[in-house]
N, C-alpha and C positions, 0 to 999 in steps of 0.2 A: 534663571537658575536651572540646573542640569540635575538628576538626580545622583544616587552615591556613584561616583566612581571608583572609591575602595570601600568595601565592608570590612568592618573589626572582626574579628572569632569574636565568641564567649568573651566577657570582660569580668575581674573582678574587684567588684568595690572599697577600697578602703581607706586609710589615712595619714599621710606620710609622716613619719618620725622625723628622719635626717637621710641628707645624703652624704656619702663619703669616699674618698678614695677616688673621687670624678665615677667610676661606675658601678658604684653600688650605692641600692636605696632600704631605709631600714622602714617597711610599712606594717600597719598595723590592719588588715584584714576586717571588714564586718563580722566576721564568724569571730573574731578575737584572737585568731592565730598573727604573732609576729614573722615576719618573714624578711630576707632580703633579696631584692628584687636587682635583676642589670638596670642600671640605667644608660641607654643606648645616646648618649649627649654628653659632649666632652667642655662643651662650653661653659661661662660662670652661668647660665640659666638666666640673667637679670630678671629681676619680675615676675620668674616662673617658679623659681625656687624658693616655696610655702613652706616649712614644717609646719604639720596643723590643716592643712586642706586637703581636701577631699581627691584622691585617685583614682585610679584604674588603672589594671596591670593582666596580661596576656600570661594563661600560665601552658606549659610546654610539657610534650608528650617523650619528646626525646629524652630517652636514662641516660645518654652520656651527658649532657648538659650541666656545667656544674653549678648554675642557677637554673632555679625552674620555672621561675616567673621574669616579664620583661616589663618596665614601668611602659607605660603607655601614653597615659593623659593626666592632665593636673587641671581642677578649677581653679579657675581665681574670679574676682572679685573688684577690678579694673574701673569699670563704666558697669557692665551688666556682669552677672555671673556664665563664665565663657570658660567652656571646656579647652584645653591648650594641647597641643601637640608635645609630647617630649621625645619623641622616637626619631631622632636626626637619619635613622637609615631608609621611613620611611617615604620624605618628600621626592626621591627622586624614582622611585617606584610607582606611585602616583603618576606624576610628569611623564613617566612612560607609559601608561595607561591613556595618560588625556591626550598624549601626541599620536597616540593610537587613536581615538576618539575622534583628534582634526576639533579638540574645542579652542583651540592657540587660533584665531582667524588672522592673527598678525603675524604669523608665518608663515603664509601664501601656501604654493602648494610645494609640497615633500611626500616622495611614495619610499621612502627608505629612513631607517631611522639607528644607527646606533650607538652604543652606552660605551662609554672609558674608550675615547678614541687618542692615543699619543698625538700629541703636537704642543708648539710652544718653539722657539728656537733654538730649546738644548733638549727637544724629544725627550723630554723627564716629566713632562705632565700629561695629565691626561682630563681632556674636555669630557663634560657628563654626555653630554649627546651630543650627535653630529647628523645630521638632518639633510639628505641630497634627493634631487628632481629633477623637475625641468628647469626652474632656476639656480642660482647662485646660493651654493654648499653653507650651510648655517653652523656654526658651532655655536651651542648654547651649556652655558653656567647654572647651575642652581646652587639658591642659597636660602637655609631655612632661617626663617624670623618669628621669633616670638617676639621681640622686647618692644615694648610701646607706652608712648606719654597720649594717655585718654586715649584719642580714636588714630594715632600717629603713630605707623610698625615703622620701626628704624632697624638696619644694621648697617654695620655691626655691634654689636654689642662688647665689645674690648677692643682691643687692639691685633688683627690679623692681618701678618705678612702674606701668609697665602692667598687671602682676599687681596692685598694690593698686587701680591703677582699675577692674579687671577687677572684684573683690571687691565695691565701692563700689556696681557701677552694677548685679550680679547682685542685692545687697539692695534697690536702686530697686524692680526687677523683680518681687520680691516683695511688696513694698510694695502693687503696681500689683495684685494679685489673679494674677499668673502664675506657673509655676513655672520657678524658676533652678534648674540642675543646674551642678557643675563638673567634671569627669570628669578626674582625673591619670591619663594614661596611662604606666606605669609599664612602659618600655620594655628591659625585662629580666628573666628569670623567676626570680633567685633571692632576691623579697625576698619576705614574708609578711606586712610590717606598715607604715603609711605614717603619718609623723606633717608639720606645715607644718616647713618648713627657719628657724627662730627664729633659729638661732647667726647663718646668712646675713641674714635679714631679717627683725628683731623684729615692726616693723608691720606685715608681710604676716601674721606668726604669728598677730597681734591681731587683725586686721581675719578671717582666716579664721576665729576661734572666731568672733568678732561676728557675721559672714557667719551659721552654723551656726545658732547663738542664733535669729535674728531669721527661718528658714526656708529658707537657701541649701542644697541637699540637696550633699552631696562624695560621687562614687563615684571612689573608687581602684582603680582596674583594673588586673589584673596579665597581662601578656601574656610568652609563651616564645618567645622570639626567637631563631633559630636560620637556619644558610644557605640551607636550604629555605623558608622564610617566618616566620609571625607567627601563633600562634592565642591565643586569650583563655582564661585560666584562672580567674575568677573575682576576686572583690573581697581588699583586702588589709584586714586589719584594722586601724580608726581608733588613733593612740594621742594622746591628747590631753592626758595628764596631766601631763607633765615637758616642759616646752621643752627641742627638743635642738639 
C-alpha cells in the first residue's frame, strides 16, 4: 500500500436528503443548515445512492459558482462501513498523479503522458490518456466503479453505449499495433474482486471478454477512499467465469 496520492480540502459532514435533477444533492449539514450541493455523477449511482447516510461535501471559495458545495463521498454499509467516491471528475485526476508516480508496473516504461487525446476511426473520441516511450504507444480508458455485490465491483452499472464504443474502438487500437489498456478505477476500498456488470449491460459484458480475447489489457484498480484522500492499493482480481 502507497500512501495518499490525492488529499481532500476541508470536508464537511452531513446527511443526504435526496438527489435530483442527476446534479443536484439536498443535504442536511451537521451544523443543521440545509444546503444543495453539485453532485458531480451523472450515473443511476446503484448502491451509492442512500437518502439517510452519512456524507461529505467540499465547499468552494469561488462567488461566481452557483452551488457552493460539491458532494464528495457517501458511506454505506455493504460488507464493512466504507467511504465511497461520488465525484466522477475526480478518478481520472488521481490516474494522472499515479501515472506520474510510475505506481501502474503493468505499464512498462512511458516518459510522456497525455489527457484527451482524439482518436477512434471517426476522430470524435477522445482517449483519457495516451502514454509514449521507448515502447509501443498505450491508449488507456478509465472507468469509475462504485457498484458491488459484497466484495464483487462490477461495471457497468446500466446500460452504456459509450462504454461499448469505448470497448469497440480500444480493439481498433489493437489491431493498429498499439496497446489499449482499460483501467476501472474502483473507487472504494472494500472490494477484492471485479468482474463487467452482465445483469446491467449484457453486450458491454460480451464486448469486454472479446476486448480481452483479441489483446485489450483490463487493470482493475482498487483505491481506499477515506476523508483524508485516496491512495492505490493494488489490482482487484479478474472474475470472468459467471455473468453477474
Amino acid at each position: 500500500m502507497t500512501g495518499l496520492i490525492y488529499k481532500y480540502p476541508p470536508l464537511l459532514p452531513g446527511i443526504l436528503i435526496k438527489r435530483y435533477k442527476r446534479f443536484f444533492a439536498e443535504i442536511e449539514l451537521d451544523s443543521g443548515e440545509i444546503i444543495t450541493a453539485h453532485c458531480p455523477n451523472t450515473g443511476p449511482m446503484t448502491g451509492v445512492y442512500i437518502p439517510g447516510n452519512p456524507v461529505l461535501v467540499s465547499p468552494s471559495d469561488n462567488p461566481k459558482r452557483k452551488l457552493a458545495y460539491t458532494w464528495e463521498l457517501i458511506k454505506v454499509c455493504d460488507t464493512v462501513p466504507t467511504w465511497v467516491g461520488v465525484n466522477t471528475g475526480l478518478p481520472n485526476r488521481v490516474v494522472k498523479l499515479a501515472l506520474e508516480l510510475k505506481l501502474f508496473p503493468e505499464l512498462g516504461n512511458y516518459s510522456l503522458i497525455q489527457p484527451e487525446v482524439v482518436y477512434g476511426t471517426d476522430q470524435k473520441s477522445r482517449v483519457d490518456f495516451w502514454l509514449t516511450g521507448e515502447e509501443k504507444p498505450i491508449f488507456l480508458e478509465v472507468k469509475n466503479t462504485t457498484w458491488v455485490k459484497e466484495e464483487l465491483a462490477l461495471f457497468p452499472d446500466t446500460v452504456t453505449e459509450r462504454g461499448q464504443k469505448h470497448l469497440r474502438e480500444l480493439m481498433e487500437v489493437v489491431r493498429q499495433g498499439s496497446r489499449a489498456v482499460m483501467l476501472y478505477f474502483i473507487n472504494r476500498g472494500d472490494c477484492t474482486d471485479f468482474a463487467p456488470g452482465d445483469s446491467a449491460d449484457r453486450l458491454y459484458g460480451e464486448l469486454f471478454r472479446q476486448a480481452m480475447s483479441e489483446g485489450v489489457e483490463v487493470l482493475p484498480c482498487r483505491f481506499d477512499v477515506t476523508p483524508e484522500g485516496i491512495r492505490y492499493l493494488g489490482l482487484a482480481k479478474l472474475d470472468l467465469l459467471t455473468p453477474k
